[in-house]
C-alpha positions in Angstrom: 61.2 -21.9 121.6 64.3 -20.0 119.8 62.7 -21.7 116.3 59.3 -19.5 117.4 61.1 -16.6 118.1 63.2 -16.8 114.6 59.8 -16.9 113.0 58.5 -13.4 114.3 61.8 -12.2 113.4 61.1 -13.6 109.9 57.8 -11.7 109.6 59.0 -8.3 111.0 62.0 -8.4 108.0 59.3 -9.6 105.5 56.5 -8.0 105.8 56.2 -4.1 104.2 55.6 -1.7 106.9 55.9 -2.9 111.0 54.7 -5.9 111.7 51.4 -5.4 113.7 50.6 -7.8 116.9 47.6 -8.8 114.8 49.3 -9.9 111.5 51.7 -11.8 113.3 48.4 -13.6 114.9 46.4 -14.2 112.3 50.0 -15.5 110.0 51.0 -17.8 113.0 47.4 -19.0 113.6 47.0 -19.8 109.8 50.3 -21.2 109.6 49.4 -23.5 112.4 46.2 -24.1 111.0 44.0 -22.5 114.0 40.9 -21.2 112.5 39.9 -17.8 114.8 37.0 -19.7 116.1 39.6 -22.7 117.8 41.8 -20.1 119.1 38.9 -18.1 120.3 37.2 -21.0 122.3 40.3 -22.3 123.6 41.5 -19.7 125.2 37.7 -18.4 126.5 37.4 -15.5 124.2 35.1 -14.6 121.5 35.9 -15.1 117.8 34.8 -11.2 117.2 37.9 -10.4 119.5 40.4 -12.6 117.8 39.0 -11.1 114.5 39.3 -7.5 115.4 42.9 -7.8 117.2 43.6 -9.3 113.8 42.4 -6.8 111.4 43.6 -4.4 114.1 40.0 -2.5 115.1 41.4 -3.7 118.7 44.0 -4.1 120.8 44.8 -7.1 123.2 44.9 -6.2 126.3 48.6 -7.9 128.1 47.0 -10.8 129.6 45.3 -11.6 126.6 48.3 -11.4 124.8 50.1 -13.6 127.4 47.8 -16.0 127.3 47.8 -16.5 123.5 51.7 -16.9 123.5 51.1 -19.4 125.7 48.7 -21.0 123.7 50.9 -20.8 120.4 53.9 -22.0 122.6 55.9 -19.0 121.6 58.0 -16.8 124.2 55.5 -14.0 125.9 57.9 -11.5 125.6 57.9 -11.6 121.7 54.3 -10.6 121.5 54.7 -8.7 124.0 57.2 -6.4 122.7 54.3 -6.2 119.3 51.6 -4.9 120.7 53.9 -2.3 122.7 55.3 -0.9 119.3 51.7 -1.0 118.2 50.3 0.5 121.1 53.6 3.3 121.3 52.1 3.7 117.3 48.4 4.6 117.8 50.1 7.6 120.4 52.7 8.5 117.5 55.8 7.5 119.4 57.0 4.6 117.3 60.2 6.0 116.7 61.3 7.5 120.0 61.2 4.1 122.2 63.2 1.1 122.1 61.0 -1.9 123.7 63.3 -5.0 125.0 61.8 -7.0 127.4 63.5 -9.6 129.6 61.8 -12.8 131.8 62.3 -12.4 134.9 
């Protein structure tokens, strides 16, 4: 799991502006060859969803978000901590939070 971590950590340095819980979808799920539609049936959601959290017209809600960690087999807690910093964005707080999240 440390490997899956070390890849979001990879995409936050590489990418230009913060990475977005979306782009990190969407770059995972291609990389891993997951087309929206798989992902979308296989964990019981539409493809429109997976498509708008993606181009980021949407946000996932937590579960969802646990639930496609899961999927992808990386830690919860790294998506997690995305679509926090995205969600602490829309608001214009980005800057004034640090997000660490722990398993319990």
């Amino acid at each position: 799991m440390k490997n899956k971590s070390n890849a979001l950590t990879f995409l936050e340095k590489h990418n230009k502006g913060p990475l977005t819980f979306g782009q990190a979808l969407a770059a995972i799920r291609e990389t891993e060859e997951i087309s929206q539609s798989q992902l979308a049936r296989d964990i019981s959601v539409s493809r429109g969803i997976i498509c708008d959290i993606e181009k980021g017209r949407r946000m996932a809600t937590v579960p969802l978000a646990i639930k496609i960690a899961k999927y992808l087999e990386y830690p919860p807690e790294s998506f997690l901590v995305l679509l926090f910093k995205d969600q602490l964005r829309k608001e214009r707080l980005g800057n004034k939070f640090i997000i660490e999240i722990k398993v319990a």
